[in-house]
C-alpha positions as semicolon CSV with decimal commas, in nm:
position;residue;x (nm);y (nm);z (nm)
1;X;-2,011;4,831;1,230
2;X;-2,241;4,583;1,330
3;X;-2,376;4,487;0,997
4;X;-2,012;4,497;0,833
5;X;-1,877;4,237;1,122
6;X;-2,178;4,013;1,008
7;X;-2,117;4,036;0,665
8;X;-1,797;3,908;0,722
9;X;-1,906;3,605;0,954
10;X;-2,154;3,534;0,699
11;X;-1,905;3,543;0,421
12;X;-1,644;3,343;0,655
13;X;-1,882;3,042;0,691
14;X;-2,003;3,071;0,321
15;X;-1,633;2,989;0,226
16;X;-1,597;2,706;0,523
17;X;-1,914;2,553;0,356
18;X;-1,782;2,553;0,009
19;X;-1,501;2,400;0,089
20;X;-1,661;2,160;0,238
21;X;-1,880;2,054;-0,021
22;X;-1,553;2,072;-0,294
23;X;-1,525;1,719;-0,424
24;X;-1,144;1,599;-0,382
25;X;-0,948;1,623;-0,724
26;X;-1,000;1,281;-0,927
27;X;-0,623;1,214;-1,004
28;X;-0,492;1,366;-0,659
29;X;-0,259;1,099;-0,495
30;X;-0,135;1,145;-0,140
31;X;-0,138;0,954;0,218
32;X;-0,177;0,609;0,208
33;X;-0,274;0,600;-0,125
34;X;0,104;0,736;-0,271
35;X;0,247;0,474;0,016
36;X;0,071;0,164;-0,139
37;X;0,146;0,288;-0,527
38;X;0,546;0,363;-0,399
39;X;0,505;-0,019;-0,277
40;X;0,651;-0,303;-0,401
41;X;0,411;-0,543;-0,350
42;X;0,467;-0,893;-0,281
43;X;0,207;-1,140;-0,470
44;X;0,310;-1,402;-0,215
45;X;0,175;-1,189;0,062
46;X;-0,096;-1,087;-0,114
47;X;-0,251;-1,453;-0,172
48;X;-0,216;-1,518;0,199
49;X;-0,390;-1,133;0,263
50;X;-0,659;-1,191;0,014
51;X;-0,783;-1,524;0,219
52;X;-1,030;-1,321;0,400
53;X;-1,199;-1,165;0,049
54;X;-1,259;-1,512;-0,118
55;X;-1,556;-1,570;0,047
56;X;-1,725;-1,248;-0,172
57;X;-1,455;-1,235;-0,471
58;X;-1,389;-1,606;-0,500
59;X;-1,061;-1,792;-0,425
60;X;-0,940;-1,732;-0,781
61;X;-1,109;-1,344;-0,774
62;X;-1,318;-1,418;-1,047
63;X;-1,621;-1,216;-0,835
64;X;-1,985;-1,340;-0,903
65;X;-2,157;-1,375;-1,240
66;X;-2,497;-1,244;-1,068
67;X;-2,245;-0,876;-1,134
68;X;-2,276;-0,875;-0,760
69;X;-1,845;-0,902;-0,736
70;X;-1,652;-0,761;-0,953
71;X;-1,395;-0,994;-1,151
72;X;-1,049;-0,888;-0,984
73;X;-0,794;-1,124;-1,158
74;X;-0,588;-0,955;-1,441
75;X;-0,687;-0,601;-1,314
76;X;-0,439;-0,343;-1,258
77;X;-0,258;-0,333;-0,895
78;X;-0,296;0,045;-0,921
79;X;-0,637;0,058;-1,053
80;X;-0,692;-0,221;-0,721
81;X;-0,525;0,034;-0,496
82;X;-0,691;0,322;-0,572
83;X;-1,006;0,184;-0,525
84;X;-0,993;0,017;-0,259
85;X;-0,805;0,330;-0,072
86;X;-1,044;0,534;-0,229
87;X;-1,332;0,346;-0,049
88;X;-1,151;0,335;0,330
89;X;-1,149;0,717;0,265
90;X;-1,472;0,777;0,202
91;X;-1,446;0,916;-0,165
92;X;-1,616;0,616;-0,314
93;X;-1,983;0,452;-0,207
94;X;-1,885;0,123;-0,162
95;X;-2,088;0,025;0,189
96;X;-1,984;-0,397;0,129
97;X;-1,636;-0,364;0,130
98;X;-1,653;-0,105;0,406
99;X;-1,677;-0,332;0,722
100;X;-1,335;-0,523;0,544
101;X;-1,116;-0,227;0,531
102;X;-1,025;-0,225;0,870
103;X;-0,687;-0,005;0,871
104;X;-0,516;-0,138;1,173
105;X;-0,563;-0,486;0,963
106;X;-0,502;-0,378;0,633
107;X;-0,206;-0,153;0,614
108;X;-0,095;-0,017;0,272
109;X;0,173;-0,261;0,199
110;X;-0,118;-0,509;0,224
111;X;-0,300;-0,347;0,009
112;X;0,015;-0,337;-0,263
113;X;0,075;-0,698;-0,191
114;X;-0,285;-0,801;-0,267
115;X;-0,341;-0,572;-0,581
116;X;0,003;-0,756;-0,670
117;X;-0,088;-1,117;-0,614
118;X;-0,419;-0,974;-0,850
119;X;-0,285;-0,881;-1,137
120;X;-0,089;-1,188;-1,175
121;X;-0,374;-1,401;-1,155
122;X;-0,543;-1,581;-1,479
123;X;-0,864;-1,398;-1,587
124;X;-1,145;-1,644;-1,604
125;X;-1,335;-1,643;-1,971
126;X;-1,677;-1,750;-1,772
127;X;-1,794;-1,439;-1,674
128;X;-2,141;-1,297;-1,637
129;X;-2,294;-1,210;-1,973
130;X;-2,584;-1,010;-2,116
131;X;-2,835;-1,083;-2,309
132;X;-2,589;-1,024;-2,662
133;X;-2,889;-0,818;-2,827
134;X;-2,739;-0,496;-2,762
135;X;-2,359;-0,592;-2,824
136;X;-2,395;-0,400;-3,187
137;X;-2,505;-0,092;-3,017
138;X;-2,310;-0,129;-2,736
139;X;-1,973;-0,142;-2,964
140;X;-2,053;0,132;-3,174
141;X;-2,112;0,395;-2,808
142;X;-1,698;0,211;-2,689
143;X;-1,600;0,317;-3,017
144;X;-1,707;0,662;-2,992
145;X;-1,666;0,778;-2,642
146;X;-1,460;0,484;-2,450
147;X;-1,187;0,319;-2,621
148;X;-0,970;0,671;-2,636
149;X;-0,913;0,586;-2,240
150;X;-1,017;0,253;-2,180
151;X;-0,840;0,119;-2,491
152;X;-0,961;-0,066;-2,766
153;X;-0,995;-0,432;-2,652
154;X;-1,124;-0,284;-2,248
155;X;-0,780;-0,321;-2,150
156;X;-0,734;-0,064;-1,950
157;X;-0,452;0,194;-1,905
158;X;-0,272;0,159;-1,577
159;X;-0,084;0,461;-1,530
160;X;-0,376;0,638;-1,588
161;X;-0,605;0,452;-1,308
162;X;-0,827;0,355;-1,631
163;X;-0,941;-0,005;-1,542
164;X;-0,960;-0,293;-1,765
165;X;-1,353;-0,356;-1,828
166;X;-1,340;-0,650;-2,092
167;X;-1,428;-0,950;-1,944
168;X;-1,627;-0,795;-1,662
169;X;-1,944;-0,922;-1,533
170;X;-2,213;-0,776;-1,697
171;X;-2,472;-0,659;-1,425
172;X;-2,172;-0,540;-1,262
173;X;-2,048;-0,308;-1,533
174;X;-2,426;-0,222;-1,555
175;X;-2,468;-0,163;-1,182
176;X;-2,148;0,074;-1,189
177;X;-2,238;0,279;-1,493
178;X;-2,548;0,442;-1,373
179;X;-2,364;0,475;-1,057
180;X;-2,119;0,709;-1,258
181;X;-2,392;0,870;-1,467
182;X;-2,592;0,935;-1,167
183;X;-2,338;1,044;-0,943
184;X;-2,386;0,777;-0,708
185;X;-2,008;0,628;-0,709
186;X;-1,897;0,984;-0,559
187;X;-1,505;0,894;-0,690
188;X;-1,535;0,843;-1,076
189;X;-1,304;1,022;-1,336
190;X;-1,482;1,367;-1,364
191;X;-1,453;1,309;-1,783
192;X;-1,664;0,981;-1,767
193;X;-1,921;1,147;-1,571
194;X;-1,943;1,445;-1,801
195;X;-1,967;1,169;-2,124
196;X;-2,180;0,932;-1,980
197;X;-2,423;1,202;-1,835
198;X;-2,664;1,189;-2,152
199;X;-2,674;0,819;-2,192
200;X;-3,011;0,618;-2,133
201;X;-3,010;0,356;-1,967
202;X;-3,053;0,159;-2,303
203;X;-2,766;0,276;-2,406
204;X;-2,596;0,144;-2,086
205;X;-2,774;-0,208;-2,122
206;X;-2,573;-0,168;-2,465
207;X;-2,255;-0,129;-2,334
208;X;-2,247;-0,325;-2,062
209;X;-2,346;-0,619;-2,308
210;X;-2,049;-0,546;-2,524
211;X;-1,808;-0,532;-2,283
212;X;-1,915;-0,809;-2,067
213;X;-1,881;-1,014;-2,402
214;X;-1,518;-0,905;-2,501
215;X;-1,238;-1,149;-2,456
216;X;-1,038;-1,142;-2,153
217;X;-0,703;-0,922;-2,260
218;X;-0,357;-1,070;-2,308
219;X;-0,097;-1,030;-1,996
């Protein structure tokens, strides 16, 4: 009796602990997340809610050509609000933007007003390059793996939460990929992970190179 009561306590917390340890679904949207995508955000709001981000992202969200930013003008509002949900709830690594998330500040209309005012905004052609030695390279691994999702000139798909990576800093786009391959970024697209997995970090340098060099996308 005794050992069958144990087996079952052992089995009990065996089950708590895997659930614990199951990552949330990629693509599952609920809380504040679905209330900030069922938003209509208001780009006028947003400017005046974005103030406090300019001094890391830049007045016109252009981000930092040392890749330590990310560009945000021109990038999709839901792309924006997943993220940046998806940081305040702990399912991506993002330890800068944490102390700026504050949710009795930040509520998710904000959040659908600022990823509004965003994706209006012009995206600047003077981002941070590489060194253009591996843009060859670099094109031939988007051609082969990326472009199915993230489209063919980095644009993006915004339904999909796909975000537009032309135009990006590169040491930012360089920073993030190993983060993905390594498993470091906790909330990227399960697929990436799985195609990236096998990719030096030459190949990487490559892409990042590429991208980072691609013309900003048309509106």
């Amino acid at each position: 009796m005794k050992k069958t009561l144990i087996a079952i306590v052992v089995t009990g917390l065996w089950a708590l602990v895997a659930t614990a340890q199951t990552p949330p679904v990629w693509n599952e949207i609920k809380g504040e997340q679905l209330i900030a995508l069922q938003a209509k955000g208001d780009p006028a709001r947003g400017e005046t809610a974005f103030v406090p981000c300019q001094g890391c992202h830049r007045k016109d969200a252009s981000g930092r050509t040392s890749g330590a930013y990310p560009r945000l003008s021109g990038q999709h509002a839901q792309v924006i609000i997943k993220q940046v949900t998806d940081i305040r709830a702990g399912r991506r690594y993002n330890p800068k933007m944490e102390p700026y998330l504050d949710d009795h500040l930040l509520t998710p209309l904000a959040i659908a007003d600022i990823a509004s005012y965003l994706q209006g905004l012009p995206i600047s052609a003077e981002n941070g390059k590489g060194p253009g030695s591996g843009v060859a390279a670099g094109k031939k691994i988007y051609e082969n793996d990326c472009n199915d999702c993230h489209g063919n000139k980095g644009e993006g798909d915004a339904a999909k939460f796909y975000p537009m990576v032309a135009a990006q800093h590169y040491r930012y786009l360089l920073r993030e990929l190993k983060f993905i391959r390594d498993g470091d970024r906790r909330n990227a697209n399960p697929d990436m992970v799985k195609r990236i997995k096998a990719y030096s970090d030459n190949d990487l340098e490559a892409m990042a190179d590429y991208l980072a060099q691609l013309p900003p996308p048309k509106p």
